[in-house]
VONUKE-126332 format. One record per residue (C-alpha): x, y, z; residue in one letter. Coordinates in steps of 0.5 Angstrom, whole numbers, plus 500, padded with zeros to 3 digits. Layout:
% residues N
<site <X; Y; Z>; A>,
...
% end
This chain:
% residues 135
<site <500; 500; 500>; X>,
<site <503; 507; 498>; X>,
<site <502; 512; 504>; X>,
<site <504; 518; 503>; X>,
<site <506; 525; 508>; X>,
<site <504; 530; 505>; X>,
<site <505; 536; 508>; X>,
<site <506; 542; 503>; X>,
<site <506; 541; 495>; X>,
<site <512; 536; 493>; X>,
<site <516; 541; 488>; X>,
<site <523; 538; 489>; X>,
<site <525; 530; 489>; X>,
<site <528; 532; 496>; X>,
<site <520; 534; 498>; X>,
<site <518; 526; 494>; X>,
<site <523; 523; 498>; X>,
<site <520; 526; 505>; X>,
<site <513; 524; 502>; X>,
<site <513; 518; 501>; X>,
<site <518; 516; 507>; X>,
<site <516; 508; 506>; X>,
<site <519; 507; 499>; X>,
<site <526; 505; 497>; X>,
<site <528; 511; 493>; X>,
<site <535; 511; 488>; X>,
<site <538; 517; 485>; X>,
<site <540; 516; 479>; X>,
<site <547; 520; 478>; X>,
<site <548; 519; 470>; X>,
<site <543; 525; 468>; X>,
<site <544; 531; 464>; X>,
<site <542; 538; 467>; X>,
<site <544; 541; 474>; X>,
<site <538; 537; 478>; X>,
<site <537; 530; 479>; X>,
<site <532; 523; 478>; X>,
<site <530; 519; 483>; X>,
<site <525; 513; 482>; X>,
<site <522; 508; 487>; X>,
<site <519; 502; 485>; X>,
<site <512; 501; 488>; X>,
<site <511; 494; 485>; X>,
<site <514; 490; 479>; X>,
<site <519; 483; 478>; X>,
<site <526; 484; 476>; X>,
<site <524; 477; 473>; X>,
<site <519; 479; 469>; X>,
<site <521; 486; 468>; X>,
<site <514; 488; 469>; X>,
<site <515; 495; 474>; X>,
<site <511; 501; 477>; X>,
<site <515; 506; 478>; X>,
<site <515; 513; 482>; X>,
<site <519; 518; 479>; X>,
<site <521; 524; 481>; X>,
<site <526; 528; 476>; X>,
<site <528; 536; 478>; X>,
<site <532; 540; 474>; X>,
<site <535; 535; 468>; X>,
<site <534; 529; 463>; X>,
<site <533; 522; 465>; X>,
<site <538; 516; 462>; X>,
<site <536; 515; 454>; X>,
<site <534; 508; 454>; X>,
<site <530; 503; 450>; X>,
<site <524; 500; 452>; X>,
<site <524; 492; 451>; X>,
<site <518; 488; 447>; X>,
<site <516; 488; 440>; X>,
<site <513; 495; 436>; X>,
<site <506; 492; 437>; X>,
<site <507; 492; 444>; X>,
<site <506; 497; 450>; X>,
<site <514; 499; 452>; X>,
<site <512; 504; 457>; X>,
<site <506; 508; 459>; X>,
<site <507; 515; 464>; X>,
<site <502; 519; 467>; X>,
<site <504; 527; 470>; X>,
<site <502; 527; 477>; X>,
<site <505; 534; 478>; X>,
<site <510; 539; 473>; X>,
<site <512; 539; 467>; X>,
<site <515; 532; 463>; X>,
<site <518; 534; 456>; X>,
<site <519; 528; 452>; X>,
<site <518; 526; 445>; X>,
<site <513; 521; 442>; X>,
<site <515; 515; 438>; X>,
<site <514; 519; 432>; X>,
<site <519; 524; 433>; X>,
<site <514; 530; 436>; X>,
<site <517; 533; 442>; X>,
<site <511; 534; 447>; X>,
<site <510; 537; 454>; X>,
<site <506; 532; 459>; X>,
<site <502; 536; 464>; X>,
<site <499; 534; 471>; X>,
<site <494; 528; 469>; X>,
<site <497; 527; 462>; X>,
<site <499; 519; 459>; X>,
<site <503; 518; 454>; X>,
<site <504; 511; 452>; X>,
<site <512; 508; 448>; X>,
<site <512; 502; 444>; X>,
<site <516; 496; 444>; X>,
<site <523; 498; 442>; X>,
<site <522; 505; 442>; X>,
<site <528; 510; 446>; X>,
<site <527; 517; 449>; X>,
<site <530; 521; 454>; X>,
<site <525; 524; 458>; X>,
<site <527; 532; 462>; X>,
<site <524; 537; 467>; X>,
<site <526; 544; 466>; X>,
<site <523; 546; 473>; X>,
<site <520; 539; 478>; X>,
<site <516; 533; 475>; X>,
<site <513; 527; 478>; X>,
<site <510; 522; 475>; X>,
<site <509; 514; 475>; X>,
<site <511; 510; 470>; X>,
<site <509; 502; 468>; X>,
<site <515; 498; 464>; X>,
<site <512; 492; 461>; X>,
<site <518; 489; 460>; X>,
<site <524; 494; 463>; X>,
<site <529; 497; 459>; X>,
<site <536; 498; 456>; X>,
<site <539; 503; 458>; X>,
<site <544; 507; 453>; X>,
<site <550; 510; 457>; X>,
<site <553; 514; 451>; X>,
<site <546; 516; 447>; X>,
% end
């Protein structure tokens, strides 16, 4: 069960991680920008490489990274809880995902997601990723 302590509105990953006090939070230190990423998983298989993420970006870019599974497949879904998420679409277009906004990758397809301010999100990978170090 997700519970949260919330206080005051979540605008940094330092207020994410206070908010949510019960999850195991990993920062990710390969990012682009000044700020930082940080994802807790909420459920998901390490075998199976089907997760539920929480995920907090503030200030950069998360790793590029590909999304397993086939093109007819559902790779990733993310949904904007708070903040702004600028990402591109499958076909190129770049977007802006805004509080309560999905939008869904296909199998095989790769992005690397950014935050100019603070963004906060849940993502689902049916079958993980392959994350690229040099994009």
């Amino acid at each position: 069960m997700l519970e949260a302590v919330i206080n005051s509105p979540i605008a940094s990953i330092a207020d994410a991680m206070k908010a949510f006090p019960g999850l195991k939070w990993r920062v990710h230190e390969n990012v682009i920008g000044e700020g930082g990423v940080a994802f807790a998983k909420l459920n998901g298989s390490s075998t199976l490489g089907d997760f539920l993420i929480l995920a907090a970006i503030e200030n950069a870019s998360a790793e590029a990274h590909e999304h397993l599974g086939e093109p007819d497949e559902e790779g990733e879904l993310i949904w904007t809880l708070e903040g702004e998420l600028y990402d591109t679409t499958d076909d190129g277009e770049t977007i802006i995902l805004k509080p309560g906004d999905k939008l869904r990758h296909r199998g095989g397809s790769s992005h690397r997601p950014y935050a100019r301010t603070f963004w906060i999100g849940i993502f689902r990978q049916n079958k993980g990723n392959k994350v690229h170090f040099n994009p």
